[in-house]
Backbone as CSV, one residue per row, in Angstrom:
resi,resn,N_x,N_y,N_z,CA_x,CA_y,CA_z,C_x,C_y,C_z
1,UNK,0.847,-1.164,0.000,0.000,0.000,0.000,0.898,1.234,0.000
2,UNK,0.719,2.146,-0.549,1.441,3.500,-0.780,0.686,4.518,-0.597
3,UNK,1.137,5.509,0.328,0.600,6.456,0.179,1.212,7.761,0.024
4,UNK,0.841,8.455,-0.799,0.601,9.693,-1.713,-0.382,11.022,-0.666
5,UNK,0.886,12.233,-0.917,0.854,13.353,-0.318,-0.053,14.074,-1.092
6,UNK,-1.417,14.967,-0.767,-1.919,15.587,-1.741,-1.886,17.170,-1.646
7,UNK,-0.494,16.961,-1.566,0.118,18.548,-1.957,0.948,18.101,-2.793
8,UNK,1.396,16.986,-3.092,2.036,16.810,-4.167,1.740,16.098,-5.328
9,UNK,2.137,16.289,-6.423,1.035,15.552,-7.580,2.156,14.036,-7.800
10,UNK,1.164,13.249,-7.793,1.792,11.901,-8.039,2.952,11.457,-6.815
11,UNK,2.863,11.850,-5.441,4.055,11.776,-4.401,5.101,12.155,-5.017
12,UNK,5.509,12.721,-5.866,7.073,13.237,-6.462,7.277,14.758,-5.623
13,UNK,7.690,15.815,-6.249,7.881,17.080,-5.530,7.155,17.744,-5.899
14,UNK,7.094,18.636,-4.831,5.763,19.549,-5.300,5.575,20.649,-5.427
15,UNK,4.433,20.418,-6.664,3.714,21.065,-7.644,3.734,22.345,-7.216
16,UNK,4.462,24.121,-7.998,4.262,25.218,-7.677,3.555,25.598,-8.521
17,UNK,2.618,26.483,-8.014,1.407,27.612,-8.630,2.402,28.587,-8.920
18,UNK,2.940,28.998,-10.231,3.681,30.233,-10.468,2.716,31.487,-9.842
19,UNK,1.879,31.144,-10.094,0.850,32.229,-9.802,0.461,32.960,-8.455
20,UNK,0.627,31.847,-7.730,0.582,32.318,-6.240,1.630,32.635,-5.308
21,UNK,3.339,32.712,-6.153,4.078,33.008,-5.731,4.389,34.367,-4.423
22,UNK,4.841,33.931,-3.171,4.713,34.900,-2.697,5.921,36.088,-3.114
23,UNK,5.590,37.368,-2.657,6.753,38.258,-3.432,7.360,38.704,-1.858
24,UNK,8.653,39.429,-2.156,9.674,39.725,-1.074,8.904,40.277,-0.245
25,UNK,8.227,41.232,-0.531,8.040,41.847,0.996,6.795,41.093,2.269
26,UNK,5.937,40.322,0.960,5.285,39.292,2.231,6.231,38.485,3.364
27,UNK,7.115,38.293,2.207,7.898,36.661,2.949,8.907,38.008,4.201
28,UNK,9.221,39.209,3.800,9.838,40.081,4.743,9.074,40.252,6.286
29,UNK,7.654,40.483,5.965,6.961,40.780,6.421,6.736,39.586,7.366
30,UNK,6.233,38.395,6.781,6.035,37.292,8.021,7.588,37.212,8.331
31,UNK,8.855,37.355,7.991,10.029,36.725,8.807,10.376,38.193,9.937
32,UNK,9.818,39.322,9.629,10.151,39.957,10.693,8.560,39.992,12.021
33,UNK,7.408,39.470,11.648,6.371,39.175,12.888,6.856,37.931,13.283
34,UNK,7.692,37.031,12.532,8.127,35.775,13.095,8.944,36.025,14.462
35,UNK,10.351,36.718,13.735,11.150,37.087,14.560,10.713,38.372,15.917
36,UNK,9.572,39.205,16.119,9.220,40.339,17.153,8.463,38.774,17.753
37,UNK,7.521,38.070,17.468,7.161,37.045,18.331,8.046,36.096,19.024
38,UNK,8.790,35.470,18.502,9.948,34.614,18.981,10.589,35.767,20.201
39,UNK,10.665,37.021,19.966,11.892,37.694,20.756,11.098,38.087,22.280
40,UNK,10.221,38.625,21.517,9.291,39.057,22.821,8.505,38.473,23.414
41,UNK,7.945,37.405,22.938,6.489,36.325,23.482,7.745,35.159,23.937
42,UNK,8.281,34.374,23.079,8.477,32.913,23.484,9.775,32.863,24.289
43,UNK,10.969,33.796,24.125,12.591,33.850,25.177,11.599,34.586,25.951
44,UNK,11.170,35.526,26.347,10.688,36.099,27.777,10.327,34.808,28.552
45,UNK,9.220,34.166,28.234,8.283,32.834,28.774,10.187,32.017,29.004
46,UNK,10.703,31.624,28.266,11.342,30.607,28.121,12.846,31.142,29.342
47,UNK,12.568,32.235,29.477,13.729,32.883,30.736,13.028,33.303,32.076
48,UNK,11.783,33.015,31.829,11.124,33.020,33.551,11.342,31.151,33.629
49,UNK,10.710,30.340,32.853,11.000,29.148,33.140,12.360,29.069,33.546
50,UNK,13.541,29.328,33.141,15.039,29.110,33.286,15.051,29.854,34.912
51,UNK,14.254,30.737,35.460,14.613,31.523,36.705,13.744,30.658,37.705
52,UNK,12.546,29.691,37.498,12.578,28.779,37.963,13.383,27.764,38.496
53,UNK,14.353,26.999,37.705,15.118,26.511,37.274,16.202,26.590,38.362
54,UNK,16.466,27.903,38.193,18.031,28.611,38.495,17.486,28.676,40.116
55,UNK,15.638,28.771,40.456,15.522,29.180,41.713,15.426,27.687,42.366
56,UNK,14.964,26.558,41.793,15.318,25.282,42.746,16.567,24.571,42.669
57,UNK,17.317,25.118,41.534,18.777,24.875,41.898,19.396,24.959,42.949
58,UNK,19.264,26.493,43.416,19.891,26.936,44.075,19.160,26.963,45.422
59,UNK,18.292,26.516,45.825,16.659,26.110,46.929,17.962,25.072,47.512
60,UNK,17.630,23.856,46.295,18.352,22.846,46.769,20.103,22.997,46.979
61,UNK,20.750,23.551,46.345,22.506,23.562,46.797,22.758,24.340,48.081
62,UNK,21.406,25.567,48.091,22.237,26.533,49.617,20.997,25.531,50.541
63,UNK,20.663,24.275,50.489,19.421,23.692,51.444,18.826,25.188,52.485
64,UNK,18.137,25.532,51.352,17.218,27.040,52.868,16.060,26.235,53.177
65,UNK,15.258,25.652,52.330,13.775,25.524,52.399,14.337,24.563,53.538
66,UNK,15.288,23.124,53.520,15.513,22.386,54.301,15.598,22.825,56.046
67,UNK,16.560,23.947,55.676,17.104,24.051,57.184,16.057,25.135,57.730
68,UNK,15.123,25.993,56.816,13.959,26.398,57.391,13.091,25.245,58.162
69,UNK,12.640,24.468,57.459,11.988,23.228,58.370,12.330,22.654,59.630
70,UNK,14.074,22.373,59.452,14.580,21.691,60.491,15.616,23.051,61.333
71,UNK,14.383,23.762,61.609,15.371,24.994,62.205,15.703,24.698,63.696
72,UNK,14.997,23.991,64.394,15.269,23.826,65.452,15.930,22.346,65.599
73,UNK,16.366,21.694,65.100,16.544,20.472,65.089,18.231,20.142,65.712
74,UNK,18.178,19.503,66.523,19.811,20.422,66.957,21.167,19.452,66.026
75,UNK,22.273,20.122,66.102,23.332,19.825,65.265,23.667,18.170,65.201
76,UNK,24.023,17.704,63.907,24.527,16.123,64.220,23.364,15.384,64.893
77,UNK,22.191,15.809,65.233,21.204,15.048,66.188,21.787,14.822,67.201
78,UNK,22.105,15.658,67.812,23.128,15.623,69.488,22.203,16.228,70.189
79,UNK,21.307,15.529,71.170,20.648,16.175,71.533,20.738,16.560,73.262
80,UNK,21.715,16.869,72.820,21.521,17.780,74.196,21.761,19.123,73.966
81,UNK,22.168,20.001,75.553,22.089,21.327,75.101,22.935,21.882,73.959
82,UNK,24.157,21.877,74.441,24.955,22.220,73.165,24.882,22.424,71.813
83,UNK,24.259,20.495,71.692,23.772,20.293,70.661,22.899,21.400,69.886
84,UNK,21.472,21.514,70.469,20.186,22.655,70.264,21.096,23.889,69.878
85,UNK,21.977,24.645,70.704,22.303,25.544,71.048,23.284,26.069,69.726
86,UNK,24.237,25.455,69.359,25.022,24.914,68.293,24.419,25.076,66.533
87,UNK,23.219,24.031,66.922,22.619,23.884,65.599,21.726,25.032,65.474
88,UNK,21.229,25.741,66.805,20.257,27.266,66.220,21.524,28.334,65.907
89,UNK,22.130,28.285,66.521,23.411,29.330,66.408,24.308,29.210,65.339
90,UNK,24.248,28.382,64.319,24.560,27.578,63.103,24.028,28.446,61.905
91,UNK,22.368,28.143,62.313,21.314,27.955,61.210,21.255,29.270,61.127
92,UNK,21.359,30.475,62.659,21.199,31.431,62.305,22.334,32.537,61.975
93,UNK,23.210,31.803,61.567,24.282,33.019,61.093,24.782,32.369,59.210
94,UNK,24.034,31.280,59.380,24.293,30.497,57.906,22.810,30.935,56.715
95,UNK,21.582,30.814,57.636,20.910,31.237,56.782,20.339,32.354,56.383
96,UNK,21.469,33.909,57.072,20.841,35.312,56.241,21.646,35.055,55.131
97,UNK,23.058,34.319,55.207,23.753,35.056,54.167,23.211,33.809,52.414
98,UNK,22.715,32.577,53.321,22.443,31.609,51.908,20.863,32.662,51.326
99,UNK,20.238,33.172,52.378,18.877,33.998,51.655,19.639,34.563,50.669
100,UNK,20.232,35.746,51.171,20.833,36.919,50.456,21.525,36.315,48.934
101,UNK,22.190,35.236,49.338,22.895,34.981,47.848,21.682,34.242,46.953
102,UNK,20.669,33.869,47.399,19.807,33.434,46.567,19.135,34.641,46.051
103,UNK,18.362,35.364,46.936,17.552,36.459,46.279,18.730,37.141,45.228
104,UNK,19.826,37.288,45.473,21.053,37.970,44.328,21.142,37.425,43.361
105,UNK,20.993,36.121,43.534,21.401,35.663,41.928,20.120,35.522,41.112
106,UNK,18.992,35.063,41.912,17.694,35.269,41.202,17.482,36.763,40.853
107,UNK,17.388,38.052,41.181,17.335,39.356,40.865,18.456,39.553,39.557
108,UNK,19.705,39.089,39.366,20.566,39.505,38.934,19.932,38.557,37.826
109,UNK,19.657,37.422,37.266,19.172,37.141,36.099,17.711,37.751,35.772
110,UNK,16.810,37.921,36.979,15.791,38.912,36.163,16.099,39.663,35.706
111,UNK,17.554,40.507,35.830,17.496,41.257,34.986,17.583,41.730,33.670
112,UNK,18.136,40.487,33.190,18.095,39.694,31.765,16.933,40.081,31.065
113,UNK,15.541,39.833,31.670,14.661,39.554,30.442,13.990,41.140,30.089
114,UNK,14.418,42.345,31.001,14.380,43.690,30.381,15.387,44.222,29.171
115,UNK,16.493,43.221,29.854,18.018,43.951,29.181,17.155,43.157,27.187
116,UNK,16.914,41.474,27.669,16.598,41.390,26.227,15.228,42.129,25.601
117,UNK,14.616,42.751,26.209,13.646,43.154,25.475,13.977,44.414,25.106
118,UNK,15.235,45.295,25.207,15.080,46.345,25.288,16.641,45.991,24.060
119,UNK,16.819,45.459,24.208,18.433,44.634,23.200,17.549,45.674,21.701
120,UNK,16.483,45.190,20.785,16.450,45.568,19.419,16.027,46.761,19.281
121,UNK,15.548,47.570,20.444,15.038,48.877,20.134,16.568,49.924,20.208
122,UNK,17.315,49.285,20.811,18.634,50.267,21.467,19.439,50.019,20.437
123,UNK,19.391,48.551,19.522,20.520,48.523,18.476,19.911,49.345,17.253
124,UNK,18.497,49.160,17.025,17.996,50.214,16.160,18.256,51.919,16.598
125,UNK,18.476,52.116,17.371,18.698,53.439,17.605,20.069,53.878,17.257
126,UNK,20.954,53.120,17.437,22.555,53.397,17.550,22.351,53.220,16.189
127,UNK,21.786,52.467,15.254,22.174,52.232,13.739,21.752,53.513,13.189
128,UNK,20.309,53.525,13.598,20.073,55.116,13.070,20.535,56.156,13.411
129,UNK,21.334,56.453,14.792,22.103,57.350,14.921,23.241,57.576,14.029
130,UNK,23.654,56.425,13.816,25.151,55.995,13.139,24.829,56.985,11.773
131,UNK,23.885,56.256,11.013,23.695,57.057,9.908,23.306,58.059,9.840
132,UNK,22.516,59.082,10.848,21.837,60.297,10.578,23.171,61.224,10.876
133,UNK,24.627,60.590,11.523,25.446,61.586,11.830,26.433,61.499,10.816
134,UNK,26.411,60.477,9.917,27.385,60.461,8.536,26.914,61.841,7.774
């Protein structure tokens, strides 16, 4: 059994309508709404997912959410005083600075997805500057 594409005549290659040829500035036209969609709709979406990403990475390597839970839980499971005493006095001079480097590195890649949206309007400007000062 064979089957045959019916965009193409006889499954060989296919058949152009001279007639319906598209001309340059359509095909200009959809490759530059191609490209403003791709830049602005789908990398924006696709760099909050990545800051996801970057935020349980780093959840899990500096363990905060963990040692939030087990904040009182004392050091080594030594439970006596020391122990308690040790492991709060631990948790609390270890976990401002693992916050801080998390909220930093998460802030410092948000700042990415302004810098790219703002990337083709700023290179169009410098080009047209370039030339309006020749």
């Amino acid at each position: 059994m064979t089957q045959k594409n019916i965009l193409t005549s006889s499954g060989g290659q296919q058949v152009l309508n001279e007639e319906k040829v598209d001309n340059i500035s359509l095909i200009l036209s959809y490759s530059i709404k191609d490209f403003l969609s791709w830049w602005y709709i789908s990398m924006p979406i696709w760099h909050l997912k990545m800051l996801g990403r970057i935020s349980t990475l780093l959840d899990d390597n500096l363990t905060i959410s963990l040692l939030i839970k087990k904040f009182l839980v004392p050091w080594h499971r030594d439970y006596s005083f020391i122990g308690y005493v040790f492991g709060i006095l631990i948790k609390l001079i270890y976990l401002p600075i693992a916050i801080i480097t998390y909220l930093l590195i998460c802030s410092l890649y948000l700042l990415i997805i302004p810098t790219w949206l703002a990337l083709p309007p700023i290179t169009l400007l410098f080009i047209f500057s370039s030339i309006l000062s020749l």
